[in-house]
C-alpha positions, 0 to 999 in steps of 0.5 A: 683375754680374760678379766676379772671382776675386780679388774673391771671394777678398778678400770671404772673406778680409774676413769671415776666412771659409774656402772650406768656410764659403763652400761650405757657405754657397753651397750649391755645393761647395768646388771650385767655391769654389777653382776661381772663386777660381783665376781671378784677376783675370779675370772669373770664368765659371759659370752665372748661378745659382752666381755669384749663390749665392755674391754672394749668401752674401758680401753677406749675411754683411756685404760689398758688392761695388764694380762698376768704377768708373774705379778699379777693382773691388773689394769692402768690409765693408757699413758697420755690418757686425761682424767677428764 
């Protein structure tokens, strides 16, 4: 799945979690956090393992991405998440 920028940036926001947490998460560093999110609404362009690192420490604290769907891109809390 591709995600953008702004995608990446509203899952983090959505578990109010800072870009280091992501990071640390990720196992990837906080520049490599700050420079996917920086890309905005275009998709974000990186080795296939990074971009699953970081999908995969999102999803797994609670969020599910929406792939576009004739509305859009987006991402949501998983249902049953908690807002620790």
């Amino acid at each position: 799945m591709s995600m953008t920028g702004t995608q990446i940036r509203a899952a983090r926001v959505l578990l109010e979690m800072e870009q280091s947490e992501l990071a640390e998460r990720a196992s990837v560093s906080i520049n490599t956090v700050r420079n996917m999110e920086a890309k905005g609404g275009q998709v974000v362009r990186v080795r296939l393992d990074t971009l699953m690192k970081v999908q995969k420490a999102l999803e797994d604290a609670g969020v599910q991405f929406i792939a576009k769907n004739g509305g859009g891109v987006g991402v949501r809390l998983k249902e049953g998440a908690s807002d620790d």
